[in-house]
C-alpha positions in Angstrom: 0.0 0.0 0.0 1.8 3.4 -0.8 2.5 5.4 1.9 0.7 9.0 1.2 2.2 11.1 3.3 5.6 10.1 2.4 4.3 10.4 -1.4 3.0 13.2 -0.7 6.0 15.1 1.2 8.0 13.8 -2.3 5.7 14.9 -4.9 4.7 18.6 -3.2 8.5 20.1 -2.6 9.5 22.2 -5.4 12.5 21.5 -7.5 12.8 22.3 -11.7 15.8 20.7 -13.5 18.6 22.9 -12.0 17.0 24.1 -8.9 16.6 20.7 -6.9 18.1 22.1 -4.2 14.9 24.7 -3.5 13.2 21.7 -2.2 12.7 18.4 -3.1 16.2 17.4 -2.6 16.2 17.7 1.4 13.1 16.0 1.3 15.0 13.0 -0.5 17.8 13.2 2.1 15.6 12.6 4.7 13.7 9.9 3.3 16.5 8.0 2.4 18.4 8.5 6.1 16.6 5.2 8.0 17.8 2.9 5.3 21.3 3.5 4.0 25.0 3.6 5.3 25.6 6.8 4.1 24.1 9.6 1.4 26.3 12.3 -0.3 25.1 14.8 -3.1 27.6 15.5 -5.7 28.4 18.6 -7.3 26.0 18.7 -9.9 23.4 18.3 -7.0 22.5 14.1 -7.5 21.4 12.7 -3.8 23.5 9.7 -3.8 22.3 7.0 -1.0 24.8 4.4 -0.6 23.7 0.6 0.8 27.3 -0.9 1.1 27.6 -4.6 0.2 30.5 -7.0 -1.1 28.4 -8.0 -4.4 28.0 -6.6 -7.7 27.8 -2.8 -7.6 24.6 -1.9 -8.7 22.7 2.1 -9.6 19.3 2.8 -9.0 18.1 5.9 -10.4 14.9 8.4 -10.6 15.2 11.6 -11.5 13.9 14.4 -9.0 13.4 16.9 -11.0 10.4 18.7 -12.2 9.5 20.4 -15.6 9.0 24.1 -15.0 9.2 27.5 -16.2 11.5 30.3 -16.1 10.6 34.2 -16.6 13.0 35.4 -19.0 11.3 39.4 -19.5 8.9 41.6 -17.5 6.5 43.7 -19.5 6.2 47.4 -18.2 2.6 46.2 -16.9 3.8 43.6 -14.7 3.1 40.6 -16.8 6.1 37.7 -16.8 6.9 36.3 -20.2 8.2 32.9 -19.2 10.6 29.9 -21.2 10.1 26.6 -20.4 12.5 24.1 -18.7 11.9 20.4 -20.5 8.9 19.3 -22.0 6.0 22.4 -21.3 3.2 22.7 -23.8 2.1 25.9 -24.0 -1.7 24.9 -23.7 -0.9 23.5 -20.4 -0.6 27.0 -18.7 -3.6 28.5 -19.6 -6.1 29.5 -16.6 -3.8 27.7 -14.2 -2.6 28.8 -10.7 1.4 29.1 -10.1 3.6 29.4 -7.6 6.4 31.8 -8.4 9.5 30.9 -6.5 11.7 33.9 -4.5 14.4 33.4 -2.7 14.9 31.9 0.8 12.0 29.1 -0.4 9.7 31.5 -0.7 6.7 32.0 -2.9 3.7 34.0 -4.4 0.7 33.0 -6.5 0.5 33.7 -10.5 -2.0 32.2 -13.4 -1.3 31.3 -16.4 -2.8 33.7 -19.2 -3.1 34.5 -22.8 -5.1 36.7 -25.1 -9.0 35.6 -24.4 -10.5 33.6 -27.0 -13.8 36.0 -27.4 -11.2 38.7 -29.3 -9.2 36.8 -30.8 -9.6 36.8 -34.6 -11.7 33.9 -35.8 -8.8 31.7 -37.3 -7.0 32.4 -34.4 -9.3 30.6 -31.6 -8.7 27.1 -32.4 -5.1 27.6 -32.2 -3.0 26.2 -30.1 -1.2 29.3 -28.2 2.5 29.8 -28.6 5.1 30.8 -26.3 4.9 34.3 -27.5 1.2 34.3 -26.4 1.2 33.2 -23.2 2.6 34.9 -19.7 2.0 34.8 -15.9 0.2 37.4 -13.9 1.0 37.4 -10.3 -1.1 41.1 -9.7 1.5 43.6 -10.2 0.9 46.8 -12.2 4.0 47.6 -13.8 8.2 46.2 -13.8 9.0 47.8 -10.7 5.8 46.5 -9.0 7.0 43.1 -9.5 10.5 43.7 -8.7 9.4 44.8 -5.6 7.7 41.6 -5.1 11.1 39.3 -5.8 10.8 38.4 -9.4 14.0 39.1 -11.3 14.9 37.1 -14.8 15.7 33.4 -13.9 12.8 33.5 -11.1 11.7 29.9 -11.1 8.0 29.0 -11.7 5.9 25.8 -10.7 2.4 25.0 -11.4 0.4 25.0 -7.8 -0.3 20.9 -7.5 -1.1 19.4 -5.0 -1.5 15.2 -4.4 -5.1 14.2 -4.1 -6.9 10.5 -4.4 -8.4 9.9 -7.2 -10.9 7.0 -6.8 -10.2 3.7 -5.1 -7.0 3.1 -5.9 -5.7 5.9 -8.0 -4.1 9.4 -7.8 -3.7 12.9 -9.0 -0.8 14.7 -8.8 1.7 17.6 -9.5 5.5 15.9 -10.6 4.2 12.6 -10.7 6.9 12.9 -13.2 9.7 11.4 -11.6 8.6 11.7 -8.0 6.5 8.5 -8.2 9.5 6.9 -9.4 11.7 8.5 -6.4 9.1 7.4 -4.1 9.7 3.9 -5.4 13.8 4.1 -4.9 13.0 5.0 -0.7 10.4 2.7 -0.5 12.8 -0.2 -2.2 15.4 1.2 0.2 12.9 0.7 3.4 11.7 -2.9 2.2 14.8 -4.8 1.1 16.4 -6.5 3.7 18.8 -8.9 2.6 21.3 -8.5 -0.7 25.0 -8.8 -0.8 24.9 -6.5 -3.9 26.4 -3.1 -3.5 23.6 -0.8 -3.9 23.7 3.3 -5.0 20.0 4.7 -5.2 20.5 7.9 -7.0 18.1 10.5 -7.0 18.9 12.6 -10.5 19.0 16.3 -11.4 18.1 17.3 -14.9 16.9 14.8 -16.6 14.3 16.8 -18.1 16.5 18.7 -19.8 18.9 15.7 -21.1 19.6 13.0 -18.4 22.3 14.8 -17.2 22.8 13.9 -13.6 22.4 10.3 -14.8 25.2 10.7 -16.8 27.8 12.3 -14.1 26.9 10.1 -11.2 26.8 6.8 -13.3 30.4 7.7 -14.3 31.2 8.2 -10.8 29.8 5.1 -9.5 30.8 2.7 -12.4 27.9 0.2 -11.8 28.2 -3.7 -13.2 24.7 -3.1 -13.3 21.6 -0.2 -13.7 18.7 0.4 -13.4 16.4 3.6 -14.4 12.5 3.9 -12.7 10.4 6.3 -14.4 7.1 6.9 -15.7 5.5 5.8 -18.8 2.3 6.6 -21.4 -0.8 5.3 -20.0 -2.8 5.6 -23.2 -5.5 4.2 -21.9 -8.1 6.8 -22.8 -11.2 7.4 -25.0 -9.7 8.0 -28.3 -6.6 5.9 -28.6 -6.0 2.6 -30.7 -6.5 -0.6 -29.1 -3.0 -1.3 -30.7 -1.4 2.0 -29.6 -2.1 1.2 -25.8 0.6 -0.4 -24.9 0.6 0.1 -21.0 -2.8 0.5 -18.7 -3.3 1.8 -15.0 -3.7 -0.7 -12.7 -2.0 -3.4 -14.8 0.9 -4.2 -12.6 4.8 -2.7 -13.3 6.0 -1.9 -17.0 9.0 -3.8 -17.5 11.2 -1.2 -20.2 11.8 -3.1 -23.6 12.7 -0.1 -25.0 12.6 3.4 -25.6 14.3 6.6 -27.4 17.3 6.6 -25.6 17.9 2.8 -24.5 17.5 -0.5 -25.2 17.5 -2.9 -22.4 19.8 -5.3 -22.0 17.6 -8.5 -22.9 18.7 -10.7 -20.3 18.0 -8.1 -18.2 14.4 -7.7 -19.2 13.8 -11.7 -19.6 15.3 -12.1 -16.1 13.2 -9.6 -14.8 10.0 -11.2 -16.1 11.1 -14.5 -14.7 11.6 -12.3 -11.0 7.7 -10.8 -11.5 6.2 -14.7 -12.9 8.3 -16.5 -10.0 7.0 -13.6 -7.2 3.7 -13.4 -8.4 3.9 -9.5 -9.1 2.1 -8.1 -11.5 3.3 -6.7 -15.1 3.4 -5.5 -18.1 5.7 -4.3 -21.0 6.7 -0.7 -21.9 7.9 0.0 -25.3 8.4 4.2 -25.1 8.0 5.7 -28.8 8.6 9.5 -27.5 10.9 9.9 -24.6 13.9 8.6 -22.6 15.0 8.0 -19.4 18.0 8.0 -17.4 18.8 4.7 -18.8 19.8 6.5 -21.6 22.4 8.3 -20.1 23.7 4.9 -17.3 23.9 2.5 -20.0 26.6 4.3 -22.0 29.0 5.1 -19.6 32.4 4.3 -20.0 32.5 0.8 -21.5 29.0 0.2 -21.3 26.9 -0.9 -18.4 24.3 -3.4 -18.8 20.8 -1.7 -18.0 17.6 -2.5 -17.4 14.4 -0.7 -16.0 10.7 0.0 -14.9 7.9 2.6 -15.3 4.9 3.7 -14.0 2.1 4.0 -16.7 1.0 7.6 -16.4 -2.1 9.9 -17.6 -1.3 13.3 -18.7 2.3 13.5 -18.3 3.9 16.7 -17.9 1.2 18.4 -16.7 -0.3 19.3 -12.8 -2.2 16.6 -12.9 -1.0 13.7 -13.8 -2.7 10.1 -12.9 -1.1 7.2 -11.8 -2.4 4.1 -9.9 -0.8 3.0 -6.5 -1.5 -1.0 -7.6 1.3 -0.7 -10.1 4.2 1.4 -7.8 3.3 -1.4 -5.1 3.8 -4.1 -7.9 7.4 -1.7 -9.0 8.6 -1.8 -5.7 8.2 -5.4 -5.1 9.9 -5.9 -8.3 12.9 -4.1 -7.4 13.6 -5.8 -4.5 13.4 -8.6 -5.8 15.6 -7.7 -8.2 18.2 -6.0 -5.8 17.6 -9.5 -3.7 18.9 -11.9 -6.2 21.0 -9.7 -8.6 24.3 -10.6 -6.5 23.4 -14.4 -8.6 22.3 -12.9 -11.7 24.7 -13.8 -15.0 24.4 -12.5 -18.0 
C-alpha cells in the first residue's frame, strides 16, 4: 500500500531541473536517512544513498526533477513572459494557478494567461497558443511593482499541485513525473532486507532537460549493473487505438523493452519477467515511442553498463495533474527488490 504522506512530502517540494536544491532534494535526504550507510550529493546536485555490500555494484536511479518554467522578461505592466525548462506545452498554462518561486524558499501565486478567446480573430481561436502568447500574472501593475515583489529574470515558476486520491485506488498529482518513481527508490530502500549486492540509489537532477545527472553520477559510481524507474504513457483513454495502448493503469509494473534513448539489456528484461512470474507480481511491457529516461544516459558510460528498467504508466504526463495508480508502484517496488535481492546471482 503506498505510503501518502511520504508520497506526498516527495511529490509537493519544489524543484525544476537545476534548482533541486529549492526543495525536493532535502526531502530525499531525509527519506532515504533510515535505510542507508551513508548519502552524499555530488556537485552537480544528485542525492546519492549508498547501501554498502561485497556483491555486484549496482545504480538505482529516478530523476527528482520537475518540468518548470523560467521568466525570462517583465513587460512594463507587470506581466512575466516565461521559457520553459523540459517538456512544457504551452496549452498547459492556460487559466492555471502558479507558484512563483523567491528566494529563501519563498513563494507567491500567479495564473497562467493569454489573449481571451472571445477577441481573438476567428482563425486564431482554435489555435493552439505559442510561447509568444502566453505569460504569468501574479497582480502587479507595472516592472517595478513586481520587482518589488522578488521576481528578477531566472525567477523559477511551478504549477500550484497538490496530491489528491483519485478514486479507489488511484491518484492525482503535480511531478508525478519522476517523484513516483523516487518514491519507489526510498520505499525499495525501506523494504529490502537482505542482498550482498552493493547498492547506489540515486536521485537525478536534470533529466528533463537531457539526463544529465544520470550521466555524471553513473560515471562516478561505475555500476556492473543499472537500473532507471520512471514513468511511462498510459494511453489508456477514450480515443486511442487498441493497438497504440501499450501500458494500462492498474495493470501491474512496466518492464522497459525499450525506448528513445535505451535498449534494455535482454537478459535483463527476460530475467526480470522470470523475477515478476516466479513472485507473483504483476506486469506488463513498456515499449516508449517519445521519450527517454536516465537509462539513456547509465547505459553508455564508459564501456557500457548493462541496464535495465521500470515505469509507471502515467495519464497526462507533464502536466499538474497527472494520474497514476498506487497497484502498479506497489507491484514496481516489489519488483525491485526482488531484483536487488537476487541480482548478487544474476549472469548474464
Amino acid at each position: 500500500m503506498v505510503d501518502y504522506e511520504l508520497l506526498k512530502r516527495i511529490v509537493e517540494a519544489p524543484g525544476v531541473s537545476g534548482y533541486e536544491f529549492l526543495g525536493v532534494r532535502d526531502v530525499v535526504i531525509e527519506a532515504f536517512k533510515p535505510y542507508v550507510d551513508e548519502i552524499r550529493v555530488d556537485k552537480l546536485g544528485n542525492v546519492i544513498a549508498h547501501k554498502k555490500g561485497d556483491g555486484p555494484k549496482v545504480m538505482l536511479a529516478a530523476h527528482m526533477d520537475q518540468i518548470g518554467l523560467m521568466v525570462n522578461h517583465i513587460e512594463k505592466n507587470g506581466f512575466l513572459r516565461v521559457a520553459p525548462v523540459g517538456g512544457v506545452d504551452p496549452r498547459t498554462l492556460i487559466a492555471q494557478r502558479f507558484k512563483v518561486w523567491l528566494d529563501k524558499g519563498e513563494f507567491i501565486y500567479g495564473v497562467g494567461g493569454s489573449v481571451p478567446p472571445h477577441i481573438q480573430k476567428p482563425e486564431d481561436r482554435n489555435r493552439a497558443p505559442t510561447w509568444d502568447q502566453v505569460f504569468i500574472d501574479v497582480g502587479a501593475e507595472s516592472r517595478e511593482e513586481a520587482e518589488e515583489m522578488g521576481v528578477r529574470i531566472g525567477t523559477i515558476i511551478t504549477w500550484d499541485g497538490r496530491l489528491e486520491r483519485l478514486g479507489k485506488h488511484r491518484m492525482v498529482s503535480i511531478a508525478f513525473d519522476d517523484r513516483i518513481a523516487v518514491y519507489t527508490l526510498v520505499k525499495t530502500a525501506q523494504e529490502l532486507k537482505e542482498s550482498d549486492a552493493d547498492i547506489y540509489f540515486v536521485a537525478t537532477v536534470q533529466e528533463e532537460v537531457g539526463l544529465r545527472g544520470a550521466r555524471v553520477s553513473a560515471f562516478g559510481i561505475d555500476p556492473d549493473y543499472g537500473f532507471a524507474i520512471d514513468v511511462t504513457i498510459a494511453a489508456d483513454v477514450p480515443g486511442t487505438p487498441e493497438h497504440k495502448q501499450v501500458t494500462q493503469l492498474g495493470k501491474g509494473t512496466a518492464i522497459k523493452i525499450m525506448d528513445r534513448s535505451v535498449i534494455c539489456h535482454p537478459t535483463i528484461v527476460r530475467w526480470m519477467e522470470e523475477l515478476a512470474r516466479k513472485h507473483e507480481i504483476p506486469y506488463q511491457w513498456d515499449i516508449l515511442l517519445g521519450g527517454g529516461t536516465d537509462a539513456g544516459a547509465i547505459h553508455l558510460n564508459k564501456a557500457g553498463v548493462p541496464t535495465g528498467a521500470i515505469s509507471v504508466p502515467a495519464r497526462y504526463i507533464h502536466s499538474n495533474a497527472e494520474v497514476v495508480d498506487g497497484r502498479d508502484v506497489d507491484a514496481g517496488v516489489k519488483l525491485m527488490v526482488r531484483v536487488l535481492e537476487e541480482i548478487p546471482n544474476f549472469k548474464l
